[in-house]
LUMKE-493871 format. One record per residue (C-alpha): residue in one letter; x, y, z. Coordinates in steps of 0.25 Angstrom, whole numbers, plus 2048, in hexadecimal, padded with zeros to 3 digits. Example, Ala and Ser with C-alpha at 12.3 -4.5 7.8 and 13.67 -1.06 7.14 Angstrom:
2
a8317EE81F
s8377FC81D
***
This chain:
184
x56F2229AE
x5672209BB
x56F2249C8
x5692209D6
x56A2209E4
x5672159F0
x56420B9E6
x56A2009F0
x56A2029FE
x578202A05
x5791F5A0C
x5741EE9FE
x5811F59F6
x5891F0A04
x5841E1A01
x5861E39F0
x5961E89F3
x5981DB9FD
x5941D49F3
x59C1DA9E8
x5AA1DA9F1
x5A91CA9F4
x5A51C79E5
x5B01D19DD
x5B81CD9D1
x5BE1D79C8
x5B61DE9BD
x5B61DB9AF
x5B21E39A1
x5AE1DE994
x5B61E2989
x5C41E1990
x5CB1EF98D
x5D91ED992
x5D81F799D
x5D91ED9A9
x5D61F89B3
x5C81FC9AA
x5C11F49B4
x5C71F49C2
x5BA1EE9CA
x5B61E39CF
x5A71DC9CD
x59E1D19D4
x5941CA9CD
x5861CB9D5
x5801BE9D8
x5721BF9CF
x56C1B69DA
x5721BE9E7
x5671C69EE
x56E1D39ED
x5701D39DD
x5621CE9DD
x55C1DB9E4
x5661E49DC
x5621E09CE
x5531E19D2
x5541EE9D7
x55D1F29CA
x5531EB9C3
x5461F49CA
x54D2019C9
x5501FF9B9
x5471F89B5
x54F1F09AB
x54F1E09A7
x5551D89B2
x5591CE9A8
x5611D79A1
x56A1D99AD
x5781D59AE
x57D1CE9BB
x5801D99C3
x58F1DD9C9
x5961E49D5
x5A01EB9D1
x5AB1F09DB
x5B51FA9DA
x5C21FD9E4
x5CB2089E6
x5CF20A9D6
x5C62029D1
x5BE2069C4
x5B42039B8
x5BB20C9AE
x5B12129A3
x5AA20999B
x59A205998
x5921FA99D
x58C1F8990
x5961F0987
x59D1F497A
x5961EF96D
x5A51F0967
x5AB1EA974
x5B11DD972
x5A91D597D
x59B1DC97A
x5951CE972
x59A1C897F
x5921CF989
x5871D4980
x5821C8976
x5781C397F
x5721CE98B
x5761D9981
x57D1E7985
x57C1EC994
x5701F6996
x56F1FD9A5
x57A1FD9AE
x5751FD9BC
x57F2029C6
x57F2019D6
x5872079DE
x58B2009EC
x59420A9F4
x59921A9F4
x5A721A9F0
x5B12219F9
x5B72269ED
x5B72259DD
x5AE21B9D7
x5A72239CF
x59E21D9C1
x5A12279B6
x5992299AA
x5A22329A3
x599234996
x58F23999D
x5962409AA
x5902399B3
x5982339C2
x58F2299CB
x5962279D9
x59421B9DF
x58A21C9EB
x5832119F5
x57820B9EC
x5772149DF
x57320F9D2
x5782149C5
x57120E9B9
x5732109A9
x57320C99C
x57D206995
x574208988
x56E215980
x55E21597D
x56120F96C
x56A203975
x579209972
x58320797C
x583215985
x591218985
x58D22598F
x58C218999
x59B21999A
x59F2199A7
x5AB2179B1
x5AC2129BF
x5B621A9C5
x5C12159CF
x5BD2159DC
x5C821D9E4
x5C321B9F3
x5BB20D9F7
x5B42039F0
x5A82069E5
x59D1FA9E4
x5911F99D8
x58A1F19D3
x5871EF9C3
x57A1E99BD
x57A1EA9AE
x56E1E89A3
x56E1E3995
x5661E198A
x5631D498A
x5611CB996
x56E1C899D
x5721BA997
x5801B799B
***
């Protein structure tokens, strides 16, 4: 796990959480698990071809070094007053129902790249319970892991939980890598 600070400057995350707030939908998972409040975000799709998810993948891409090919269009994710990501992996389930779906042509999810837009007033918190770690959400920090172990096993300490916000609004934005080149 890579934790760091001022990654992006403050009036770039004020652009990115424009963006997201005019492009929302509500957030999805693979492998539906009944639990309709597992998921209580919402998530814009970033133009590949808009100047600022141009200059954000580039400087994802520069400071880890990994295959731009293999990225996934990146998201903003936003989270309300209540709102929540509860604990799951970014990698998918080679038993879940949906894993040929999403897997069969770019392969599992590698790196999660996570950037942080705002400081929450309150809550917000990502928690990766297996390995006792909390990351608060502050004005352009980046959080990166990966999803996979060094013999290429899904990582289930990756598991973790973005906890309800209890005072604002928490932005990020999500850039994930795969195995093979991104082919959807």
């Amino acid at each position: 796990m890579f934790i760091g600070k001022k990654f992006l400057e403050p009036e770039l995350c004020q652009l990115l959480m424009l963006q997201i707030d005019s492009r929302r939908r509500p957030s999805t998972i693979a492998d539906a698990n009944g639990d309709y409040a597992f998921r209580t975000s919402e998530t814009c799709d970033l133009d590949p071809e808009d100047a600022l998810a141009v200059e954000l993948k580039r400087r994802i891409i520069a400071l880890t070094g990994l295959d731009p090919a293999r990225a996934e269009p990146m998201q903003g994710q936003r989270y309300d007053v209540g709102q929540e990501f509860k604990a799951h992996t970014d990698y998918f389930e080679p038993t879940g129902a949906d894993y040929d779906k999403y897997c069969s042509v770019s392969g599992q999810r590698t790196w999660t790249v996570m950037l942080y837009l705002n400081q929450v007033e309150a809550g917000g918190v990502t928690r990766f319970k297996a390995i006792d770690k909390m990351v608060e959400p502050e004005v352009g920090k980046v959080l990166a892991w990966n999803n996979l172990r060094a013999n290429g096993t899904p990582n289930p300490s990756t598991i973790h939980h973005a906890m309800k916000v209890r005072a604002g609004t928490k932005y990020v934005i999500t850039q994930w890598f795969r195995e093979r080149p991104w082919g959807w």
